[in-house]
C-alpha positions in Angstrom: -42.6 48.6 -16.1 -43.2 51.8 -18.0 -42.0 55.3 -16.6 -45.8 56.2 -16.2 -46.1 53.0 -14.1 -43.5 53.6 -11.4 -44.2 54.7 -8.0 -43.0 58.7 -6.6 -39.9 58.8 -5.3 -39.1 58.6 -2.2 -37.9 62.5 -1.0 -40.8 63.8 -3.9 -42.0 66.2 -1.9 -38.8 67.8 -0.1 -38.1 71.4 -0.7 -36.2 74.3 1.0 -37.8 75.8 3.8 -35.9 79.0 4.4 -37.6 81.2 6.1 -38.6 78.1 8.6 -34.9 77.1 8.8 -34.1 80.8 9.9 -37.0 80.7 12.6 -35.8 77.2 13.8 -31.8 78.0 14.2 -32.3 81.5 16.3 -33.7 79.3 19.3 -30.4 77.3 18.7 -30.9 73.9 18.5 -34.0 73.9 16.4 -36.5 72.8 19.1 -38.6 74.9 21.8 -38.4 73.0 25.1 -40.8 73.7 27.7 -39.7 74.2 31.1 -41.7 70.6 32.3 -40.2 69.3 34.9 -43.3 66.2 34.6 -42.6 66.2 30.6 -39.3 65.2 30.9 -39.5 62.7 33.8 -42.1 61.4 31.1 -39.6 61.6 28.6 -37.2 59.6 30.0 -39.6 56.8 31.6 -39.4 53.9 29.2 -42.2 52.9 27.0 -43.8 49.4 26.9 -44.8 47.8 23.4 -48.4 47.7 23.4 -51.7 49.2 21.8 -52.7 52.2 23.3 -54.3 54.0 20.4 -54.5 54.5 16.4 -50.9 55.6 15.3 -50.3 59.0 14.3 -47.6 58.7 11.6 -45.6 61.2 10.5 -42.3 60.8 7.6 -41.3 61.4 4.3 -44.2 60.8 1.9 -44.3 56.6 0.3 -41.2 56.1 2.5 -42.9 52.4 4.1 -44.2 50.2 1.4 -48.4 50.2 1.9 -48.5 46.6 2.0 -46.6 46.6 5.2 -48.5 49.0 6.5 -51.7 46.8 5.6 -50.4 43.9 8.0 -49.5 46.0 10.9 -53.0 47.6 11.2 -54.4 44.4 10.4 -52.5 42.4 12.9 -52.9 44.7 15.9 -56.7 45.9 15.3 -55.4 50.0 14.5 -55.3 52.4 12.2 -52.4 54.3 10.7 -53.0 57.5 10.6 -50.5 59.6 7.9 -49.3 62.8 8.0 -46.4 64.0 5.5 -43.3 66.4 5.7 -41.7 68.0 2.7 -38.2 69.2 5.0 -36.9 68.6 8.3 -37.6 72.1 8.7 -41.0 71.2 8.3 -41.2 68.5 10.7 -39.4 70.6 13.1 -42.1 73.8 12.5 -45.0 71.7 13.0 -43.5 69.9 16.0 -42.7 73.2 17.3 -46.7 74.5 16.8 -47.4 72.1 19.0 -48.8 69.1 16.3 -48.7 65.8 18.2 -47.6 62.7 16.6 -46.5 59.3 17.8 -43.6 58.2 15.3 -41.1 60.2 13.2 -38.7 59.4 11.3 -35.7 62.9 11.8 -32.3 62.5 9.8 -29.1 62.2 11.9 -28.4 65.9 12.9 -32.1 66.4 13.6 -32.1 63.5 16.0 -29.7 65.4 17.7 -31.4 68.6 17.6 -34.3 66.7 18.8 -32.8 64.6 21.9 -30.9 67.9 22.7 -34.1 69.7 23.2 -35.9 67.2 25.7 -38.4 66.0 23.0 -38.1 62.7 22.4 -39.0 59.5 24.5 -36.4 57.1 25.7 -36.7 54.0 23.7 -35.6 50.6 25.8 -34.0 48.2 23.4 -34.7 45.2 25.7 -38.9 46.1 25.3 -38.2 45.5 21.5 -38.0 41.8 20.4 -36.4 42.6 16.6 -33.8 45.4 18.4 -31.0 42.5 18.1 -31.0 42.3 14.5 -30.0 45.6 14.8 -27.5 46.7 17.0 -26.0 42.9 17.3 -25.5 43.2 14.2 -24.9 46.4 13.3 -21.8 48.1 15.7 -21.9 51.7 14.2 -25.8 52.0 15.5 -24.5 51.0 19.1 -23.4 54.6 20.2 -24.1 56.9 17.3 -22.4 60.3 17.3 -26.2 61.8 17.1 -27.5 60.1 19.9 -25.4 58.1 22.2 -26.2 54.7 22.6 -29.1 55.0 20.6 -31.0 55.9 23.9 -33.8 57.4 22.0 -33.7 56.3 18.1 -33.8 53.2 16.2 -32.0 53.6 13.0 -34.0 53.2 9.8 -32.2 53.7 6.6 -28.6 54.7 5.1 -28.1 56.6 2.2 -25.5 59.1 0.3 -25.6 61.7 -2.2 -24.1 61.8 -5.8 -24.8 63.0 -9.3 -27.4 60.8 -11.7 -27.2 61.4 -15.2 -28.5 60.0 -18.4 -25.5 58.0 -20.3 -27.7 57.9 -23.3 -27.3 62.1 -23.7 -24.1 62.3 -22.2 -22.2 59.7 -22.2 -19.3 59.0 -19.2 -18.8 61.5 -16.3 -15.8 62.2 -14.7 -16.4 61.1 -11.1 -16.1 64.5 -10.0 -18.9 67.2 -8.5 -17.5 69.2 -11.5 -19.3 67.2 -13.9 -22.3 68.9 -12.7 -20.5 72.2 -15.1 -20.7 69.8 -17.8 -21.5 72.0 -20.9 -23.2 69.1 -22.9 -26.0 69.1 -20.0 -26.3 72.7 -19.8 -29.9 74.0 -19.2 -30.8 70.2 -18.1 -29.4 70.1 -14.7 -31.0 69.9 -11.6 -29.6 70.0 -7.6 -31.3 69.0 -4.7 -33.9 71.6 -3.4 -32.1 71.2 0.1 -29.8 73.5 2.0 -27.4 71.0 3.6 -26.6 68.9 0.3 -26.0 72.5 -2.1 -23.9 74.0 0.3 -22.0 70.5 1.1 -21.4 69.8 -2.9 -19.8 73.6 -3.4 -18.0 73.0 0.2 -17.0 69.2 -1.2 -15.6 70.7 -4.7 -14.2 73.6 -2.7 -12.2 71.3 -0.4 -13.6 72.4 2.5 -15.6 70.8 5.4 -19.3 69.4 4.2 -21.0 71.8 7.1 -18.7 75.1 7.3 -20.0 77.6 8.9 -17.5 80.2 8.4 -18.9 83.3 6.4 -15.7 83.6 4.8 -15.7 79.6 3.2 -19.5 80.5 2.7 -18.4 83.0 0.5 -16.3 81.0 -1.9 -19.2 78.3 -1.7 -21.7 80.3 -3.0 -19.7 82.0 -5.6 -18.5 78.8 -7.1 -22.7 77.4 -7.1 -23.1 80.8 -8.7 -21.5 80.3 -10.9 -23.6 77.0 -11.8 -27.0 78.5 -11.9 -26.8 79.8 -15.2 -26.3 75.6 -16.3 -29.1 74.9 -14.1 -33.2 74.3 -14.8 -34.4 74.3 -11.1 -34.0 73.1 -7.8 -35.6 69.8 -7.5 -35.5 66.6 -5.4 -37.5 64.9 -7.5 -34.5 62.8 -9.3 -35.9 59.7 -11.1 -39.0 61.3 -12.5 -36.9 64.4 -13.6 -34.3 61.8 -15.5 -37.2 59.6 -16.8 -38.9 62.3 -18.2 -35.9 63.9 -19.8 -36.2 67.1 -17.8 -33.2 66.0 -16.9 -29.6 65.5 -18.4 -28.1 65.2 -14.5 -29.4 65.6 -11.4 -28.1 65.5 -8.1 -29.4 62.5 -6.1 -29.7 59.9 -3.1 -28.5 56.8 -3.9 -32.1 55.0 -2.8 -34.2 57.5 -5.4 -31.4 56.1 -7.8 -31.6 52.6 -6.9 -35.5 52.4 -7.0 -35.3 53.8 -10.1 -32.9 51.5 -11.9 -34.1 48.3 -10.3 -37.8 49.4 -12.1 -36.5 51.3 -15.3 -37.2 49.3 -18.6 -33.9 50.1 -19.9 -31.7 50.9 -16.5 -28.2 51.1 -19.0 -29.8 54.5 -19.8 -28.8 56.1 -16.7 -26.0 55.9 -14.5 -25.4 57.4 -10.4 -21.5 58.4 -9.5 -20.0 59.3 -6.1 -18.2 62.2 -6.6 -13.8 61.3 -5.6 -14.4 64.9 -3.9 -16.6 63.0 -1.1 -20.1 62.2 -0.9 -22.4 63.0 2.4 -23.7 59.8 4.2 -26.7 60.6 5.9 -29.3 57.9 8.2 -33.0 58.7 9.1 -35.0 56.5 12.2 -37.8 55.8 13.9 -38.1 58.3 17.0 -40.9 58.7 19.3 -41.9 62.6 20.6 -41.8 62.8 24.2 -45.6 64.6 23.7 -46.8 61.3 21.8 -50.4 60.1 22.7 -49.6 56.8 21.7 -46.1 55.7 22.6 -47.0 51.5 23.1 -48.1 51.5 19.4 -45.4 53.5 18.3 -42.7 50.5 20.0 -45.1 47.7 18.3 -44.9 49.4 15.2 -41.4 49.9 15.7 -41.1 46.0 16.5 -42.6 45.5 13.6 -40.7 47.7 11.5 -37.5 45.7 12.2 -39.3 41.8 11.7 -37.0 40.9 8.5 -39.5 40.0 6.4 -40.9 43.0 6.4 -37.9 45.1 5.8 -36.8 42.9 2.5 -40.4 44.5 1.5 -39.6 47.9 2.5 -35.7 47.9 1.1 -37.7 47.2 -2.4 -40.1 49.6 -2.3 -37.8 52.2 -1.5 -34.5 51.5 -2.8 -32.5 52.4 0.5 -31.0 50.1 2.9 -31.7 49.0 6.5 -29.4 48.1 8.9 -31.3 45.3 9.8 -29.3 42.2 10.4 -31.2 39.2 7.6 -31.8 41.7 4.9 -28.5 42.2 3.4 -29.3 39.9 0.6 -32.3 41.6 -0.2 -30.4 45.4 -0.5 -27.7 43.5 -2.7 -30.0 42.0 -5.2 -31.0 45.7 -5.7 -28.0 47.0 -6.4 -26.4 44.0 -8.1 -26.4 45.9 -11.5 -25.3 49.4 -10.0 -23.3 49.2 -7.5 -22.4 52.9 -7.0 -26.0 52.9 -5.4 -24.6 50.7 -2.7 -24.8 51.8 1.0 -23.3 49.9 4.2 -22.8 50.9 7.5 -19.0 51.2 7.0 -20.0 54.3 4.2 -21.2 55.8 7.4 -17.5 55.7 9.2 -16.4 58.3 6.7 -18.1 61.2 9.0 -19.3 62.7 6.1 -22.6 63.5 7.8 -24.2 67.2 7.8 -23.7 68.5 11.4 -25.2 71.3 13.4 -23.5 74.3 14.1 -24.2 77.1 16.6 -26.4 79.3 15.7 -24.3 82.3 14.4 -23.1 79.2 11.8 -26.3 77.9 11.1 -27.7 81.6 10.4 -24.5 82.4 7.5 -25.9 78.8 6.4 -29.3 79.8 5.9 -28.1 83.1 4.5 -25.6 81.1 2.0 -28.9 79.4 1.3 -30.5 82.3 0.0 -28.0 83.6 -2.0 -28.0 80.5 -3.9 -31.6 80.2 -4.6 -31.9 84.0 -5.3 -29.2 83.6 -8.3 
């Protein structure tokens, strides 16, 4: 398949939301939550698989494989009505003004944020038929440290973050976040244009913990990226376009943009994806349902759905990232065969190398860490 032919990545469309980010972490955890008394009995009242209306969609854009899309509308009679986010910041603004939607798809510390703040509906495992390939079969997904006993999530993928590069300009890295100072690739590097995984590299290479929120830490974090920015050509998460098209020397990068793109490259020796020895984040997204959502039922069939394992071998192609859906392993191993530093299991996970919230004097030094990075 030619570069031309292959699909956007995944996370194409994420970029820094700032000023939202600010907004967002002076109400503390992120989320308004009205003082409804019947909104959260509703909340917490269970929610029975079954068509009750088109379902308004909102995720990452091309993160579920059309085709499976196709057979869910066309085996329960609905539509599927799409609406994109380009940050969790993002989702979070437009949840926030009120936008109703009846599936979402929030990383781990924003499905904390959200459960925190009242707004998402409590999801019954026993009313989903496919929940057992799932959390029989996956024991970290049981009680996850972002929302205990998955009482209102069902996880969706796994992923971590490390550094792609092209071995064809540069040859072998080092296995280290350093090789992103790599003179050769100087002018043609790229990071992620996300808070959270800039700030957790400099932290990472720093030694210090992946989410600090001490202003002092922050410090020596952004003077260290600083001192990057003068290697750099942009802030960009797209990864595999940016390599393909040679803007690119080395990029940082998820692990599923990586894998999508080698399993489709025409040549996938040309490019290579480390894990840096300093540590690499782990991160999950999942299905969540807003406690506002006009169409819970067909949110838990799609859900349902979602987790049947023929259609998450489809999905795990499309995308490159793995789901912890008991059936499907083989599937997610295939892809990776010929790069295993792509792989991703739950047990990656048990390193608690996730991105976590902080209060909101921590979160604020994060955002303004944030800035000073972007601003050069």
């Amino acid at each position: 398949m030619s570069p031309e032919a292959l699909p956007p990545t995944r996370r194409s469309f994420l970029r820094a939301g700032t000023a939202a980010a600010v907004a967002l972490t002076a109400a503390g955890c992120g989320f308004s939550s009205a003082d409804d008394p019947a909104g959260k009995a509703r909340a917490e009242t269970p929610v029975d698989a079954k068509v009750d209306g088109d379902l308004v969609y909102f995720n990452w854009a091309d993160f579920v494989d059309p085709a499976v899309f196709e057979g869910f509308q066309d085996e329960y009679g609905v539509k599927v009505v799409q609406s994109n986010y380009d940050s969790m910041e993002g989702m979070a603004a437009k949840l926030n003004a009120g936008n109703r939607y009846d599936i979402i798809f929030p990383t781990a510390k924003w499905a904390e944020r959200l459960v925190a703040g009242g707004r998402l509906r409590r999801i019954d495992h026993s009313r989903l038929r496919n929940a057992d390939a799932v959390f029989a079969g996956y024991d970290y997904f049981a009680d996850p440290w972002y929302d205990p006993r998955s009482a209102h999530t069902v996880p969706f993928t796994m992923y971590k973050t490390g550094i792609g590069w092209r071995r064809d300009r540069l040859g072998d890295l080092t296995g280290s976040w350093n090789d992103l100072w790599n003179d050769r690739a100087k002018g043609k590097v790229f990071v992620l244009d996300d808070r959270d995984e800039v700030l957790g590299l400099g932290a990472l290479k720093l030694g210090l913990d992946l989410t600090t929120g001490d202003p002092d830490e922050l410090s020596r974090v952004t003077d260290t990226l600083r001192s990057l920015r003068p290697r750099l050509r942009g802030f960009s998460s797209d990864s595999y376009n940016n390599l393909l098209n040679g803007n690119a020397d080395m990029t940082q990068a998820w692990s599923g943009d990586m894998a999508a793109m080698l399993a489709q490259a025409e040549d996938p020796s040309v490019f290579g994806f480390e894990v840096a020895r300093e540590g690499a984040p782990v991160n999950s997204d999942c299905y969540a349902i807003p406690s506002d959502a006009r169409h819970p039922g067909t949110a838990m069939l799609f859900i349902d759905y979602m987790l049947r394992p023929e259609n998450v071998k489809k999905n795990i192609e499309y995308i490159g990232y793995p789901m912890p859906v008991r059936g499907t392993e083989d599937t997610y191993a295939a892809l990776v065969e010929q790069f295993p530093e792509c792989s991703v299991t739950a047990d990656d996970l048990k390193a608690d190398l996730f991105f976590r919230n902080g209060d909101t004097e921590a979160e604020r030094a994060r955002d303004a860490a944030w800035t000073d990075v972007k601003a050069g």
